[in-house]
C-alpha positions in Angstrom: 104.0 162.2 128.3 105.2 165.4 130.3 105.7 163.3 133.1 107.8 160.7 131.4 111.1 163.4 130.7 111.9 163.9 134.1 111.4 160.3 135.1 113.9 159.5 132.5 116.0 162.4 133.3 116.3 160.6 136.8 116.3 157.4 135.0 119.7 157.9 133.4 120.9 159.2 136.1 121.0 156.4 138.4 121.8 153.6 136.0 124.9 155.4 134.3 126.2 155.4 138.1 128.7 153.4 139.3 127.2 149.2 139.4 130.7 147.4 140.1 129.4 147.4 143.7 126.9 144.5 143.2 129.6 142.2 144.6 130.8 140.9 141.0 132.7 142.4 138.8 130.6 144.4 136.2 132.8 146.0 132.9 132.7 149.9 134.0 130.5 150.7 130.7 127.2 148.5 132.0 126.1 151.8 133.3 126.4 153.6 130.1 125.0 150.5 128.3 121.6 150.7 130.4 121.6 154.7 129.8 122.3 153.9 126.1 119.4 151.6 125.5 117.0 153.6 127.3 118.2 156.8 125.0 116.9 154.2 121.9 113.6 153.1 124.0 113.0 156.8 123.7 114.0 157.4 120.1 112.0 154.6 119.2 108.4 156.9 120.0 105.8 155.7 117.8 103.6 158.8 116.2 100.5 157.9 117.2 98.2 160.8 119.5 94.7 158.8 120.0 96.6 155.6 122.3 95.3 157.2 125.6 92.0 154.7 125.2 94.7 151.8 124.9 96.6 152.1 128.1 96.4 149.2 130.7 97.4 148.7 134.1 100.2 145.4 133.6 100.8 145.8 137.5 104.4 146.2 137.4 105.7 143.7 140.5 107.2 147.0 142.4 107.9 144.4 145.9 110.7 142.9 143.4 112.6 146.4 142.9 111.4 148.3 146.0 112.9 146.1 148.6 111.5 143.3 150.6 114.3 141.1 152.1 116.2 140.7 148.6 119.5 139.3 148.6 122.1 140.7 146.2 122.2 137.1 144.7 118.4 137.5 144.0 118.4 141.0 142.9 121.2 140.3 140.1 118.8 137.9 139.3 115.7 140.2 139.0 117.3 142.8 136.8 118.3 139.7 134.5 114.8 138.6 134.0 114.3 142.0 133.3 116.3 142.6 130.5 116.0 139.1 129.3 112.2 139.2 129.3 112.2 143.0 127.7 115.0 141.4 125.0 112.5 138.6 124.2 109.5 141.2 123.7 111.5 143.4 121.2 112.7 140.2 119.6 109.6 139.2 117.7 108.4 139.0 114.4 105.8 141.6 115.4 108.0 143.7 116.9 110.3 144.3 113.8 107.1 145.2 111.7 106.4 148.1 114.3 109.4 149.7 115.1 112.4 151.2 112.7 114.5 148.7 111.9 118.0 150.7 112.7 116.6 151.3 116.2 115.4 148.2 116.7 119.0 146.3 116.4 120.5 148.8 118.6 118.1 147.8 121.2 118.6 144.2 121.2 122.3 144.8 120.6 122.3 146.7 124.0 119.9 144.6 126.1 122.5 141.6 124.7 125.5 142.8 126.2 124.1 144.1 129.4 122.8 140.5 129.6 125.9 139.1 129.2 127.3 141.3 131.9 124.5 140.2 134.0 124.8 136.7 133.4 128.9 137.1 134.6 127.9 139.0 137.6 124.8 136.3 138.5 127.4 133.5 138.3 129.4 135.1 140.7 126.7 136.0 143.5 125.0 133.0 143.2 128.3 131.1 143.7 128.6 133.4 146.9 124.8 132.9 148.3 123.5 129.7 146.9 119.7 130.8 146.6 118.5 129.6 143.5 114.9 128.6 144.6 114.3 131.7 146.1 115.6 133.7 143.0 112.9 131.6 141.3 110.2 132.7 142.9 111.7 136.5 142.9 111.5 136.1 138.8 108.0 134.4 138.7 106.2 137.7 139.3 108.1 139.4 136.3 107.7 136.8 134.7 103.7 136.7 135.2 104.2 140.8 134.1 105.4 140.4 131.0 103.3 137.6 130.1 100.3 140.3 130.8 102.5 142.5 128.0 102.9 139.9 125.6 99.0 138.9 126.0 97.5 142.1 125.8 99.5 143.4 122.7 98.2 139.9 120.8 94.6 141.2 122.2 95.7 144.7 120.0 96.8 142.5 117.8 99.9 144.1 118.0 98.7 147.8 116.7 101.3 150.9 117.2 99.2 152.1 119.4 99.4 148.9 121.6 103.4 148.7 121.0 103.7 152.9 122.3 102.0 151.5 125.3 104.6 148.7 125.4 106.8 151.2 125.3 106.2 153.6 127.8 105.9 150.4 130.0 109.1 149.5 129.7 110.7 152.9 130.0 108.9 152.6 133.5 109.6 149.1 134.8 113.3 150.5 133.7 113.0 153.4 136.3 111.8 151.2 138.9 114.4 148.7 138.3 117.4 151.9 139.2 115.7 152.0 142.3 116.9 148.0 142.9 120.4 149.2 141.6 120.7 151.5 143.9 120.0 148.9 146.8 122.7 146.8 145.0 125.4 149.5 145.8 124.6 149.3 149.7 127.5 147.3 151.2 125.9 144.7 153.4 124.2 141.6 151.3 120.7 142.4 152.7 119.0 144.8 150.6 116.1 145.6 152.8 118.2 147.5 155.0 118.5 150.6 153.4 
């Protein structure tokens, strides 16, 4: 855990930088959105000091935020299956029996409108780059992620020690995914560049 304060320390500060550099037009506050949400991922700590035995390895696709050849088309398009898959995962029936209730809404609330944001700016690229099947297969491997997430907490049957994991998870695939931002901001359309 002392490791994960100055990994959202950095966190923060590279998703509450300037995004209206994707090449669509993003509202000015989807920075302080992200920074927002992460601030209630945090808040959201479950008490629970014996979870060490429940960590797993969900091998977080780092080839989608790290680089490769991405276009900005397809990288739009990896931090919306992002949210939307880390939305559907705190939008459960098992989620709202683990986590504070107040905190909980304020999550989805800010996951929602960053997703609408998203969805704006995706239209926009994709109209630009016309690469839909290979922004398919740039989701598929997040998508195979968080199907690992989703299986192994129904194999903790959904304990709080299994949701902290969760957690902690997705705090991380959140600081991977500023790395991909920051790619976005580069002016040329080929993010592997950089």
């Amino acid at each position: 855990m002392a490791l994960l304060l100055p990994l959202l320390t950095v966190l923060v500060m590279c998703i509450c930088g300037p995004v209206g550099s994707l090449g669509c037009d993003l509202p000015e506050n989807h920075g302080l959105l992200r920074g927002k949400t992460l601030g209630v991922l945090k808040q959201m700590r479950i008490s629970t000091s014996l979870c060490l035995e429940d960590r797993n390895d969900f091998r977080f696709p780092r080839e989608m935020v790290n680089g490769s050849q991405l276009q900005k088309a397809q990288a739009v398009s990896v931090l919306h299956e992002m949210l939307q898959q880390i939305f559907n995962l705190f939008h459960t029936e098992h989620s709202s029996a683990a986590w504070n209730p107040s905190l909980l809404v304020r999550l989805r609330t800010g996951l929602h409108k960053q997703l609408e944001h998203l969805e704006t700016c995706l239209k926009q690229v994709t109209a630009e780059e016309d690469s839909d099947s290979v922004m398919e297969n740039s989701t598929l491997a997040l998508w195979r992620y968080f199907w690992r997430i989703h299986l192994y907490l129904e194999e903790k049957n959904y304990s709080d020690c299994a949701w902290e994991i969760v957690r902690v998870e997705v705090m991380n695939s959140f600081s991977s995914s500023a790395n991909l931002q920051e790619k976005l901001r580069s002016k040329d359309g080929d993010l592997g560049s950089s």
